[in-house]
C-alpha positions in Angstrom: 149.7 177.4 233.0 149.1 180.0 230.5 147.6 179.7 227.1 150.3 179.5 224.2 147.5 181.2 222.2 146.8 183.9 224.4 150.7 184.2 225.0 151.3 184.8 221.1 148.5 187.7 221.0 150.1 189.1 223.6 153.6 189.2 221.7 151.7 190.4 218.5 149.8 193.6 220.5 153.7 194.3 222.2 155.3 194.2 218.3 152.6 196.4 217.3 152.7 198.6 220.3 156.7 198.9 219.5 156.9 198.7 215.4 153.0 199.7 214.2 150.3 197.8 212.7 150.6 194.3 212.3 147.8 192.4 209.9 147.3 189.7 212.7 144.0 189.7 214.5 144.8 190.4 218.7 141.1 189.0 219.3 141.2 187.1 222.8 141.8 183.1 221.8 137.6 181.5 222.2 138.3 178.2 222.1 138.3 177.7 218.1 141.0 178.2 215.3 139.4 180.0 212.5 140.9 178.6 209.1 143.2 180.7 206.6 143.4 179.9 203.0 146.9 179.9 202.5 147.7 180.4 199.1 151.1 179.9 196.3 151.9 182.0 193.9 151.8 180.8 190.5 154.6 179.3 188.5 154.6 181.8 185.7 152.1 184.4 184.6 152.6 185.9 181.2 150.4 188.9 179.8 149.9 190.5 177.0 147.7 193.3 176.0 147.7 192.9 172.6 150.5 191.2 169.4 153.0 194.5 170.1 152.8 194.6 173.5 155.7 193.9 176.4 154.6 191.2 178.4 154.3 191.5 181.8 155.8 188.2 183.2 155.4 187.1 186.8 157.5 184.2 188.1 157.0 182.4 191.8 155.0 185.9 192.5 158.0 188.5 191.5 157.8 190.6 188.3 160.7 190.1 186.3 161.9 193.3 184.4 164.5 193.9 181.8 163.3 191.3 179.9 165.1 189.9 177.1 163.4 186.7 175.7 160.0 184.8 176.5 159.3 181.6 175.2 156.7 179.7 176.5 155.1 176.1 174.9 152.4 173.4 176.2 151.5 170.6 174.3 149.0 168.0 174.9 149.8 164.0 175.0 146.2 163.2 174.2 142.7 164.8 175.1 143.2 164.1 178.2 146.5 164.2 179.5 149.7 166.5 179.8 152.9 165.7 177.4 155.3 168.6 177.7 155.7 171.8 179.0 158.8 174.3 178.4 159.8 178.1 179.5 163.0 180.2 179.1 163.2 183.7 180.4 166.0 185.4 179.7 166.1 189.1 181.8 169.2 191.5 183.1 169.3 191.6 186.7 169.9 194.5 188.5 174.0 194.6 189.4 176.5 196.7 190.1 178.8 197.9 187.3 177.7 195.9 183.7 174.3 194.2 183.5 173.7 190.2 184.0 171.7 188.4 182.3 170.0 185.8 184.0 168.0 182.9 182.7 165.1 181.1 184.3 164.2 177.8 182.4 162.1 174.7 182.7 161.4 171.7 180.2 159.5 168.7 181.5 157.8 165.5 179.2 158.0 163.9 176.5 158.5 166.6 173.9 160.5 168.9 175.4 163.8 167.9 174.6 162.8 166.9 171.0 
């Protein structure tokens, strides 16, 4: 019976044979798995270069342009524990015809809704 690893690198050298380089290694299987750190994008990842710049906003890893609005807020329960946390986003979105504006929001805890 054949290898199921072996049979998958030999799919992945005939995809990159037909469509070009792949990033999958085509190594010969050894007997071992080698680990990959599989890694999530951040929630939300606001910059700013300085007080009168546009921030750069980054949301489940895609850049959202046209932006309209930010708000962001955290607040602390106690020292050592979280109590609220609460983002709105407001962008256009790329459309046919008129622009739409489109509104990505989150408010979780205690405070939030105060």
């Amino acid at each position: 019976m054949a290898n199921p690893i072996n049979a998958a690198l030999n799919a992945i050298k005939y995809i990159r044979n037909k469509y070009g380089n792949t990033s999958v290694s085509t190594k010969p299987y050894t007997g071992y798995v080698t680990p990959i750190a599989i890694t999530t994008p951040n929630l939300l990842t606001i910059e700013l270069t300085d007080e009168q710049s546009i921030p750069r906003i980054v949301y489940k890893g895609e850049e959202i342009t046209g932006r309209i609005a930010v708000d962001f807020e955290w607040r602390t329960k106690d020292a050592d524990r979280f109590g609220s946390t609460y983002y709105r986003i407001k962008h256009t979105k790329d459309s046919t015809g008129a622009p739409v504006v489109e509104t990505k929001e989150l408010a979780v805890g205690e405070r939030a809704y105060g």
